[in-house]
MMTF fields as JSON, N, C-alpha, C and O atoms, coordinates in Angstrom:
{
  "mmtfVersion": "1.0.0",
  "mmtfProducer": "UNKNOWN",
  "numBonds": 307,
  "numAtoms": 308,
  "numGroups": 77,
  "numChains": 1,
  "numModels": 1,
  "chainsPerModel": [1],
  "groupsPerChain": [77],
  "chainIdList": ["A"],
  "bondAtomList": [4, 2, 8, 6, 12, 10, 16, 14, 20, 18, 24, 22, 28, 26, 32, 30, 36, 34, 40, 38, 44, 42, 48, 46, 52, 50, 56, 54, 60, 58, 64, 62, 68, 66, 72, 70, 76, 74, 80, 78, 84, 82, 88, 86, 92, 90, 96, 94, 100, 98, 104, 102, 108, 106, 112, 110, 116, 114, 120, 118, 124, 122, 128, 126, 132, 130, 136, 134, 140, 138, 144, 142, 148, 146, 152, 150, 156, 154, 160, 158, 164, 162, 168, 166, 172, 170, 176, 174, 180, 178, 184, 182, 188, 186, 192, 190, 196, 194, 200, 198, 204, 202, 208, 206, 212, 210, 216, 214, 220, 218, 224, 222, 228, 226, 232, 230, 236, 234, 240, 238, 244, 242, 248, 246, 252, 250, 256, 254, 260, 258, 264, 262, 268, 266, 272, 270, 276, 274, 280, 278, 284, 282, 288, 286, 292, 290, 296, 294, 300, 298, 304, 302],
  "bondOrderList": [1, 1, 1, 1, 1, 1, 1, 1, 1, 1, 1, 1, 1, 1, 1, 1, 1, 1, 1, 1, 1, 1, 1, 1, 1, 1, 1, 1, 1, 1, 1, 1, 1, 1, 1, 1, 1, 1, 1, 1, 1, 1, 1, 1, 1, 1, 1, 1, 1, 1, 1, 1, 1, 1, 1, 1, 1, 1, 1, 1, 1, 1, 1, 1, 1, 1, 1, 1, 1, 1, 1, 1, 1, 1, 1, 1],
  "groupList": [{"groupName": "UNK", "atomNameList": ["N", "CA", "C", "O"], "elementList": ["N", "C", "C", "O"], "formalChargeList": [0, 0, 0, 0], "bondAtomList": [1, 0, 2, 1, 3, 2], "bondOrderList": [1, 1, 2], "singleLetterCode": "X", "chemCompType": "L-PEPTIDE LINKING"}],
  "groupTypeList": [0, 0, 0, 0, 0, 0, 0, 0, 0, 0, 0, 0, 0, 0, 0, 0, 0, 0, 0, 0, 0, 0, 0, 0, 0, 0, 0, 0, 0, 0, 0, 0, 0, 0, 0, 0, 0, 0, 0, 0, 0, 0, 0, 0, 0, 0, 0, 0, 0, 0, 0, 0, 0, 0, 0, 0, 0, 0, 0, 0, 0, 0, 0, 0, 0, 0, 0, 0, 0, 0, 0, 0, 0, 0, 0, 0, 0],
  "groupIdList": [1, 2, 3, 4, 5, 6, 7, 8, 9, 10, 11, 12, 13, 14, 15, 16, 17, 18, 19, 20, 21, 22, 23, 24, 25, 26, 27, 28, 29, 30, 31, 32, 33, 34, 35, 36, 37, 38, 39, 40, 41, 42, 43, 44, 45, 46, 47, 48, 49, 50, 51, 52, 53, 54, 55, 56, 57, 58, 59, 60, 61, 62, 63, 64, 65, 66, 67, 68, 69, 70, 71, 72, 73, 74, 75, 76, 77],
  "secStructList": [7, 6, 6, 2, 2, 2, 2, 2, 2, 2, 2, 2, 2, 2, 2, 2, 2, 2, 2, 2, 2, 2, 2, 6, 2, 2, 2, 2, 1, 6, 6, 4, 4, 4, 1, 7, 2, 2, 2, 2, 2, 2, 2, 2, 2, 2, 6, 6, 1, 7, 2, 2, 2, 2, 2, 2, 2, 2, 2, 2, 2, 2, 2, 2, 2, 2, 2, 2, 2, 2, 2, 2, 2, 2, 2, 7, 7],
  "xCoordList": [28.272, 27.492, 26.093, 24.987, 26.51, 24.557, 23.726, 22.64, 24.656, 23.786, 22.951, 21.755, 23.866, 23.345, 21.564, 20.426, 22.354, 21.06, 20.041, 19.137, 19.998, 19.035, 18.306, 17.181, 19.186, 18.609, 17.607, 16.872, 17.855, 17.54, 16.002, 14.986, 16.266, 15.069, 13.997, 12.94, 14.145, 13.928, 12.98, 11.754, 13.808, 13.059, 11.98, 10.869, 11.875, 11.134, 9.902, 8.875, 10.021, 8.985, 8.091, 6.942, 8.822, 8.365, 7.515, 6.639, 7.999, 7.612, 5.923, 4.841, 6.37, 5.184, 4.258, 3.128, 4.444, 3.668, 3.111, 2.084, 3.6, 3.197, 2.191, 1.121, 2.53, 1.913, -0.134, -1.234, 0.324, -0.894, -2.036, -3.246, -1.035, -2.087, -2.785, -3.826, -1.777, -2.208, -3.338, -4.072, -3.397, -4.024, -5.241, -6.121, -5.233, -5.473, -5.704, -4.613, -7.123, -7.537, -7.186, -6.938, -7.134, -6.217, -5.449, -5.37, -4.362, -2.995, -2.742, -1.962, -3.749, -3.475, -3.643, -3.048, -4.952, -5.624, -4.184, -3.972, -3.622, -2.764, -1.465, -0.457, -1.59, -0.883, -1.571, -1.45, -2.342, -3.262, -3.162, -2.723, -3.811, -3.919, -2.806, -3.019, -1.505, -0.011, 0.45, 1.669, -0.701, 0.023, -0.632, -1.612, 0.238, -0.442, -1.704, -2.2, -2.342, -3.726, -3.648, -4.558, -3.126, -3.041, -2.641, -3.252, -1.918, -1.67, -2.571, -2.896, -3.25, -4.458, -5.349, -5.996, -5.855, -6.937, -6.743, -7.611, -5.264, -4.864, -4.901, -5.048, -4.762, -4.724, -6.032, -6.465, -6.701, -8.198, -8.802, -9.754, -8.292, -9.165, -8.346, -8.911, -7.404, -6.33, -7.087, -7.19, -7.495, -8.165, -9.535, -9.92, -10.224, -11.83, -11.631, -12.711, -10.66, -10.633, -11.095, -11.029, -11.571, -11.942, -10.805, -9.636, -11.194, -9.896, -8.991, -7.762, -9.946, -9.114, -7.931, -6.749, -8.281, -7.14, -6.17, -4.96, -6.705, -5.488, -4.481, -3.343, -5.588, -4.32, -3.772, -2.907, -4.099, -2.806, -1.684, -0.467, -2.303, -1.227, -0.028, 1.084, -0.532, 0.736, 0.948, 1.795, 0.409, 1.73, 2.339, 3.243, 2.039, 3.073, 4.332, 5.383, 4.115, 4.912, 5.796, 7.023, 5.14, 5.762, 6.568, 7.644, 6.42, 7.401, 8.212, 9.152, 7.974, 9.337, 10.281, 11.385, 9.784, 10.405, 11.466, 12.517, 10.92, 11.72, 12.268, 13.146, 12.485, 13.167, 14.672, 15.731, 14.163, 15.462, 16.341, 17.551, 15.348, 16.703, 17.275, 18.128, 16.52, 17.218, 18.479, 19.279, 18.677, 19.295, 20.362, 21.531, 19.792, 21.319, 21.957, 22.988, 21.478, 22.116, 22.656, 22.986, 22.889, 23.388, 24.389, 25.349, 24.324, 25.384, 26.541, 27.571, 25.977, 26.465, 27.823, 28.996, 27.493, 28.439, 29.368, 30.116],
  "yCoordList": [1.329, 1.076, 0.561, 0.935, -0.525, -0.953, 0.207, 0.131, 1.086, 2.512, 3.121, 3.25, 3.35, 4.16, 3.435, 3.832, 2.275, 1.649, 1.217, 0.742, 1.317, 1.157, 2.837, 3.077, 3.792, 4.45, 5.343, 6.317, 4.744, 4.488, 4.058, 4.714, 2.431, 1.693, 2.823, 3.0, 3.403, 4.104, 4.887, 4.793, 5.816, 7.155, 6.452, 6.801, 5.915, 5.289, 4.74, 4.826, 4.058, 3.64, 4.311, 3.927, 5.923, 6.668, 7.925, 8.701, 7.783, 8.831, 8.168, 8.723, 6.356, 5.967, 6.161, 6.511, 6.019, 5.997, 6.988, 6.775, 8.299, 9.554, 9.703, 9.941, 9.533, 9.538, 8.805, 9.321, 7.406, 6.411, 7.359, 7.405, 8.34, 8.707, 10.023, 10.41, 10.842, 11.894, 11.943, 12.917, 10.736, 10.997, 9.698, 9.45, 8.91, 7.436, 6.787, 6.407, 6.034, 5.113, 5.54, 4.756, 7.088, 7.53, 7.337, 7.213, 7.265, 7.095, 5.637, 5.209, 4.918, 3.294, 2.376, 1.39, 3.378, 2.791, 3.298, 2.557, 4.3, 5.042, 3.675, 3.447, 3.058, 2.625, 1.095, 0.201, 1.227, -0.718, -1.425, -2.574, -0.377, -1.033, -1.561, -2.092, -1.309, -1.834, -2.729, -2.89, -3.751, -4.754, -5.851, -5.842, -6.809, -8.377, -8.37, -7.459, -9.593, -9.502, -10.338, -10.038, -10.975, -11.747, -10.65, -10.758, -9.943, -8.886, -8.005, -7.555, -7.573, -6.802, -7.242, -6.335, -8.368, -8.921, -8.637, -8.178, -9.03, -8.936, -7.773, -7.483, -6.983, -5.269, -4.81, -3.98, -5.719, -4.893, -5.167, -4.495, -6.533, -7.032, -6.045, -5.809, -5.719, -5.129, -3.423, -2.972, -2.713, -2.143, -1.323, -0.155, -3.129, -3.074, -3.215, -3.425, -3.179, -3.082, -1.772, -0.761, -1.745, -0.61, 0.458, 0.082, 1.99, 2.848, 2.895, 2.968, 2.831, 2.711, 1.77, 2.111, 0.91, -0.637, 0.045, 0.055, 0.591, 1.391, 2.342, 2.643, 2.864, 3.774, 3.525, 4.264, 1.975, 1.731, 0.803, 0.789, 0.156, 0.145, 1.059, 0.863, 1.795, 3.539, 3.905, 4.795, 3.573, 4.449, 3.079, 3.392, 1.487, 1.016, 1.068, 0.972, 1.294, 1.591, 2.854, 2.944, 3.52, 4.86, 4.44, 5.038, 3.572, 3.711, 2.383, 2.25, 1.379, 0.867, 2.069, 2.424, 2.513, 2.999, 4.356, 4.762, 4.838, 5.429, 4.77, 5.547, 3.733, 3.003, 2.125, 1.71, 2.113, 2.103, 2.637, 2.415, 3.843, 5.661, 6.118, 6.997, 5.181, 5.62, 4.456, 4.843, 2.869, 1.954, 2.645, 2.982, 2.711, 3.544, 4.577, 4.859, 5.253, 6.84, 6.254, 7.235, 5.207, 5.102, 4.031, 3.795, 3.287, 2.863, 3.424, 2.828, 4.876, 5.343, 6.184, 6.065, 6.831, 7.454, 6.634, 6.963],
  "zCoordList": [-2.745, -3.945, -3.602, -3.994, -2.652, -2.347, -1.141, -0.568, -1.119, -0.703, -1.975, -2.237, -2.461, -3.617, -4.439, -4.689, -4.547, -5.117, -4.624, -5.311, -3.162, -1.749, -1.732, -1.293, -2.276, -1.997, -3.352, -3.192, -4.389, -5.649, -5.738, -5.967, -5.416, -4.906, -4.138, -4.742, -3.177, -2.258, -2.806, -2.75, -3.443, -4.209, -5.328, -4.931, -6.114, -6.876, -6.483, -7.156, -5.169, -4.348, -3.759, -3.541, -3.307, -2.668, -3.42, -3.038, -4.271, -5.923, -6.029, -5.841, -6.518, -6.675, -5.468, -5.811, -4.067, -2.845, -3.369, -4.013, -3.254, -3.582, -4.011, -3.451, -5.415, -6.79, -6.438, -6.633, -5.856, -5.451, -4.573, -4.797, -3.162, -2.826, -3.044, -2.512, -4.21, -4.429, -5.477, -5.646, -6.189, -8.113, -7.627, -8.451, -6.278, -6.043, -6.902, -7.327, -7.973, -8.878, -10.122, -11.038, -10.253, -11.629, -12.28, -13.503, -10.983, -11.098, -11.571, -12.421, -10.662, -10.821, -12.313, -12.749, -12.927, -13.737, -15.196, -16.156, -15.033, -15.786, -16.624, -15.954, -17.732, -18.496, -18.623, -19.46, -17.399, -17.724, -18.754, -18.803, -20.172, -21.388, -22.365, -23.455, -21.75, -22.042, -21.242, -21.182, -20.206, -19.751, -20.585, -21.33, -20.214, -20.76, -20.279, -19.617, -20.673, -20.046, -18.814, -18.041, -18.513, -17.366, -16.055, -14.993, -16.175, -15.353, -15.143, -14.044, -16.761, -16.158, -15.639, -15.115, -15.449, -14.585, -13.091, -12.349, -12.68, -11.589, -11.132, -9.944, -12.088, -11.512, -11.244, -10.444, -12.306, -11.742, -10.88, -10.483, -10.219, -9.043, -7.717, -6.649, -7.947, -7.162, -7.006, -5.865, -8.002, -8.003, -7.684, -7.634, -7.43, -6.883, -5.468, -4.916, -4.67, -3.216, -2.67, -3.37, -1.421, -1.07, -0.88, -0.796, -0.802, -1.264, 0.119, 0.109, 1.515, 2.564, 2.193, 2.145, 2.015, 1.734, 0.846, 1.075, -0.126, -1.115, -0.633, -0.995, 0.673, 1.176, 1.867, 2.336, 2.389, 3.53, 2.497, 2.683, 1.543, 0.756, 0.302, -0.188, 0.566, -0.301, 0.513, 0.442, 1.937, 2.899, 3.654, 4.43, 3.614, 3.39, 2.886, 3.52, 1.188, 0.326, 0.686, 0.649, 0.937, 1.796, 2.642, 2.667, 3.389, 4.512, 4.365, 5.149, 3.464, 3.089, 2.202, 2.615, 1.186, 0.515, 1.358, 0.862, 2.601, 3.667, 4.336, 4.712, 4.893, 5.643, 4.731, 5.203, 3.344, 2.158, 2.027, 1.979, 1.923, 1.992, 3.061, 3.188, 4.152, 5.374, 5.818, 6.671, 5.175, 5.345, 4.193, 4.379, 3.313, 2.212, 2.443, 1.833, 3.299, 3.452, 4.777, 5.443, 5.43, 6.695, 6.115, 6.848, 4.827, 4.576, 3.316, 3.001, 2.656, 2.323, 3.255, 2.901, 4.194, 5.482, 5.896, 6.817]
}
């Protein structure tokens, strides 16, 4: 069971990685105006970083989010 949902986690993370470096500030800026405002501040400063920084953010994310699917599918077996 905590395969399944490791590997759950996984895909979701990796969707978003995706998503971050394919669409980059698009993608990010995409639903902003439906957070609280305290969050959106945070997002926007999160935002004004340079895009290198953004992309090592998303292939961080990338590669936790692979190293999930790879801990669940090894405890799925």
């Amino acid at each position: 069971m905590v395969g399944w949902i490791l590997m759950i986690m996984a895909s979701l993370l990796v969707a978003d990685a995706l998503m971050a470096l394919l669409f980059g500030r698009r993608y990010l800026r995409w639903g902003t105006s439906l957070l609280p405002e305290e969050y959106r501040i945070m997002f926007e400063k999160i935002l004004k970083l340079p895009m290198p920084t953004l992309i090592l953010i998303a292939f961080a994310e990338l590669a936790l989010g692979l190293s999930l699917h790879w801990l669940g599918w090894n405890l799925i077996r």
